[in-house]
N, C-alpha and C positions, 0 to 999 in steps of 0.2 A: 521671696518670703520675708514678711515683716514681725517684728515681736511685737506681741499684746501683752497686756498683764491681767491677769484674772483672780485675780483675791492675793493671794501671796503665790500664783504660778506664774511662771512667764513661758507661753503657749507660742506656738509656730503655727500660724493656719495658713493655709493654701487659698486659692483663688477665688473660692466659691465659702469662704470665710468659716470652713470648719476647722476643726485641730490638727494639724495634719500629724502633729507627736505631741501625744500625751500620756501622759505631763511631761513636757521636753524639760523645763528645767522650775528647782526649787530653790527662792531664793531666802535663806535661812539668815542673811542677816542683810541689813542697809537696802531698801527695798531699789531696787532700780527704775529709773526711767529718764526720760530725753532732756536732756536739758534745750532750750531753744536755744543758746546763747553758745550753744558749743560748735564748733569750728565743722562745715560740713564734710572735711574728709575724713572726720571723726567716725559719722555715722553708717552705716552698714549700705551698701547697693542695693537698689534690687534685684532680685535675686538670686540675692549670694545665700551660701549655702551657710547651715547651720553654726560649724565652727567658728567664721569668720562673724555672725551674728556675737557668739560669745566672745573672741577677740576682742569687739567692740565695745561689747557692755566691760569689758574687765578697762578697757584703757581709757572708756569714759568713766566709770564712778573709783575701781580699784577696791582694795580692801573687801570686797563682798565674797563672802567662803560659797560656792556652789559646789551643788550634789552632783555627781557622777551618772546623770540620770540621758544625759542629751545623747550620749554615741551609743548609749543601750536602748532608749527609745528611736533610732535612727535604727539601730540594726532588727531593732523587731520589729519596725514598719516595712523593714527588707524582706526579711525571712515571711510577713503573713501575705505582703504580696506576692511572691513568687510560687507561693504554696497556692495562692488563689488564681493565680495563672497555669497552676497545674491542674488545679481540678477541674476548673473549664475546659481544658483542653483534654484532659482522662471520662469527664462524664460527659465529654458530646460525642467521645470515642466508645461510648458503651451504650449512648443513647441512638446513636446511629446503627451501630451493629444489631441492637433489641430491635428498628425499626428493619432491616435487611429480614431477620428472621423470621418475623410477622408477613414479608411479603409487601413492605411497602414500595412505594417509587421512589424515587431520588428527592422528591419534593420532601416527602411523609419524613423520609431519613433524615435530612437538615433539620427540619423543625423539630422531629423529637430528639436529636441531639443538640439544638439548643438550647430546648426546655431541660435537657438533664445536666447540661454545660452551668445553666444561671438560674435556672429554676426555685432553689432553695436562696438564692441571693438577694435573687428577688422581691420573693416572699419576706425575707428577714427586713431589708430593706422598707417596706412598705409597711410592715408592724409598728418598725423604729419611727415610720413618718420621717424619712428622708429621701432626699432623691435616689431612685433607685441606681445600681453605680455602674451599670451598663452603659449606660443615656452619656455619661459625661467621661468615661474608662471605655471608648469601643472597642479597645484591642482584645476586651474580654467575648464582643460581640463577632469578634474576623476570627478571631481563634475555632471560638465555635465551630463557625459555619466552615471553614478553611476543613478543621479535623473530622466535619460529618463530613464533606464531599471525598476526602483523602479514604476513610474507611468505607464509605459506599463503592468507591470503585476498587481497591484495596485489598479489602478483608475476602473477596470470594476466592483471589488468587492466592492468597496465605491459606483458607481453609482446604484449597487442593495441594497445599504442602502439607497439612496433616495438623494445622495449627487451629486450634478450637477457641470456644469459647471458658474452658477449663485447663486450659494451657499457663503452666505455674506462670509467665510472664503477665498474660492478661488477669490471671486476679491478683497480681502484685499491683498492677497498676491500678486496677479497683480497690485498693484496701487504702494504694496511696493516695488515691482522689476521695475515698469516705474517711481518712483521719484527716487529711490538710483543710475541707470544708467545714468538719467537725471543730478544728485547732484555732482554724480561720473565722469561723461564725463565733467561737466562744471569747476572740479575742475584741474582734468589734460589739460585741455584747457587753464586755465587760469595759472597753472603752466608753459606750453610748450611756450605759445603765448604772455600770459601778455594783450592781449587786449580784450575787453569788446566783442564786437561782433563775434571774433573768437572763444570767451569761450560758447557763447550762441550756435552759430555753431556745434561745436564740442560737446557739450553738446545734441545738437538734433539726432548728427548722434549715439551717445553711445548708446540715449535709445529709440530710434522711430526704426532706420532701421533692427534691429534684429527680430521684430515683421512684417516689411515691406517684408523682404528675405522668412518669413514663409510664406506669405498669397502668396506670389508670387510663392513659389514652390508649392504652393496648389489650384494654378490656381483662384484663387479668389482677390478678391479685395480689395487694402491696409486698415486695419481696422484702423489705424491712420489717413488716408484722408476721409474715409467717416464714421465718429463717429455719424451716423444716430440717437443712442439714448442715448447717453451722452458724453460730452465732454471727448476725451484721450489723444489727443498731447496738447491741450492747459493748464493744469495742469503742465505738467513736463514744460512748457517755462515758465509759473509763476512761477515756483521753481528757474531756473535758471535764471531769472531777479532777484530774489529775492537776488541769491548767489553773483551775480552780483555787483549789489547797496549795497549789506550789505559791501563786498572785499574793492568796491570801498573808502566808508566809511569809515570802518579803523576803529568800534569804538566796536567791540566785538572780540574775538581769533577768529582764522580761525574755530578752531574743531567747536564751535558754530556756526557759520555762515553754514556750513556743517548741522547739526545737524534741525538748524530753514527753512532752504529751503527745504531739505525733508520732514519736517513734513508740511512744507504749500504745498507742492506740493500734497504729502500723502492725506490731508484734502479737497482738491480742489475735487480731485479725488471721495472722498466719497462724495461729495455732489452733485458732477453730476450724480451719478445714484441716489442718496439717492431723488433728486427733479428733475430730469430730464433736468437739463442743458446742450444747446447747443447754441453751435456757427450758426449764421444766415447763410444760405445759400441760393441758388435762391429753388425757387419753380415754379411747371410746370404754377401755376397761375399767378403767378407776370413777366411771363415771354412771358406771352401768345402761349406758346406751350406746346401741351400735348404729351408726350408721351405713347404710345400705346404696352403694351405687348400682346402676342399671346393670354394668358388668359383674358385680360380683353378688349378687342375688342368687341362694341357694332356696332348693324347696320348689314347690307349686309355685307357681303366679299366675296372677288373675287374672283374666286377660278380656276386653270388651269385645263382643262382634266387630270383626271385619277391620281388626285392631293385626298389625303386622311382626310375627317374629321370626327374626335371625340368629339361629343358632349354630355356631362353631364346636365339632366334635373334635378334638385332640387326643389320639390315640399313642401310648409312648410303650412301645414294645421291650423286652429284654433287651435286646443289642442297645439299645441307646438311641435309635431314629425313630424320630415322628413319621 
């Protein structure tokens, strides 16, 4: 990695010539850059890692005060990718096991747990107009597919120990795959964009629509929009308000601010199934319209010629047996 200078920052881009830490570093006074005439064991290898970069600018120019900003920008490009290497590997473990339960084949299982692995990554990717980060990062693509095959063959002999899909383990590990996509999309948002509300944006498409693509290849109904019995998208937007307001502040390192927004997102999560929180929605009562499914229709019904019904009598006696 080589240093650039970008207006008064001086950026660290990676191979494919994007930032790979930003802002790595601020230089607040004596603006730096290469002299040709300087001695070449002066100048940095390639590459060398970050430190040794600033090693170099200190013992080529000297005198220039730098911000503390390069080992806090190094540890929160640690901390988002490790959390993005988690969610691929938790959402193609939940994408795969949604596809086992539907009854699909081995094939069906892979691919809806890679769409729930990168799905929203994706997505955000292709919004942003950059290469999406699958393509050029494949270990996010073997993860996948390595953790759909592993839970395809897997998960039926755990579910004959008695282990479900409600087992406090597996939705710890769903709450940590919907705050780290959440923490992880609002962070490259806020990298790309710089503004509050695109970061919140882009943060909901990372970790909501990859679970949205599943329920929709499985003919079923987005479980982020209707969280019937505990809050799921509203946890990951408290995470990313969170990352939000802390950025915006200014008064902890980035890695931290990463770090405190997933665990509150994390925590949010446990306590809406832990006490049953939910978000207010209408009800057929406050609404004054009932709706009527085929099963639960009281009264006459009308019924067409040559129109077929099945009726189930349930008779429940004193003793307590049907």
């Amino acid at each position: 990695i080589m240093p650039s200078l970008v207006g008064s920052e001086m950026c660290i881009r990676d191979r494919y010539g994007r930032p790979a830490l930003a802002p790595a570093l601020v230089v607040t006074r004596d603006v730096f850059a290469w002299p040709a005439a300087e001695p070449r064991s002066l100048r940095p290898e390639r590459g060398a890692r970050a430190p040794d970069v600033l090693a170099c600018a200190r013992r080529l120019r000297g005198g220039g005060r730098w911000l503390w900003l390069m080992p806090t920008a190094v540890a929160a490009r640690r901390a988002s990718t490790a959390m993005l290497l988690f969610s691929s590997a938790t959402g193609s473990f939940g994408g795969a096991m949604r596809g086992g339960v539907e009854q699909m084949d081995l094939v069906g299982c892979v691919i809806l747990g890679v769409i729930a692995g990168v799905g929203g990554g994706t997505l955000r990717d292709l919004l942003l107009g950059v290469p999406v980060y699958w393509t050029y990062l494949r270990v996010h693509l073997y993860i996948c597919v390595a953790c759909s095959l592993a839970t395809f063959f897997l998960w039926p002999h755990a579910m004959r120990l008695g282990v479900t899909d409600t087992h406090l383990a597996v939705l710890y590990a769903d709450a940590a795959a919907l705050a780290s996509g959440a923490v992880v999309g609002a962070h490259i948002g806020h990298q790309r964009t710089g503004d509050p509300v695109l970061t919140v944006a882009i943060g909901c498409v990372t970790s909501l629509f990859g679970g949205i693509f599943v329920d929709l290849f499985c003919i079923a109904k987005p479980r982020v929009l209707h969280a019937s019995r505990s809050m799921y998208a509203t946890p990951a937007l408290a995470g990313m308000l969170a990352y939000v307001l802390l950025i915006r502040c200014a008064l902890v390192p980035q890695a931290v601010v990463i770090v405190l927004s997933f665990v509150l997102a994390l925590g949010l999560r446990a306590l809406s199934w832990t006490y049953r929180l939910r978000m207010p929605r209408w009800t057929m009562a406050s609404t004054g319209f009932r709706r009527l499914a085929p099963r639960d229709r009281e009264g006459p019904i009308a019924m067409t010629p040559g129109q077929r019904l099945d009726v189930q009598i349930t008779t429940r006696p004193p003793s307590g047996r049907t």
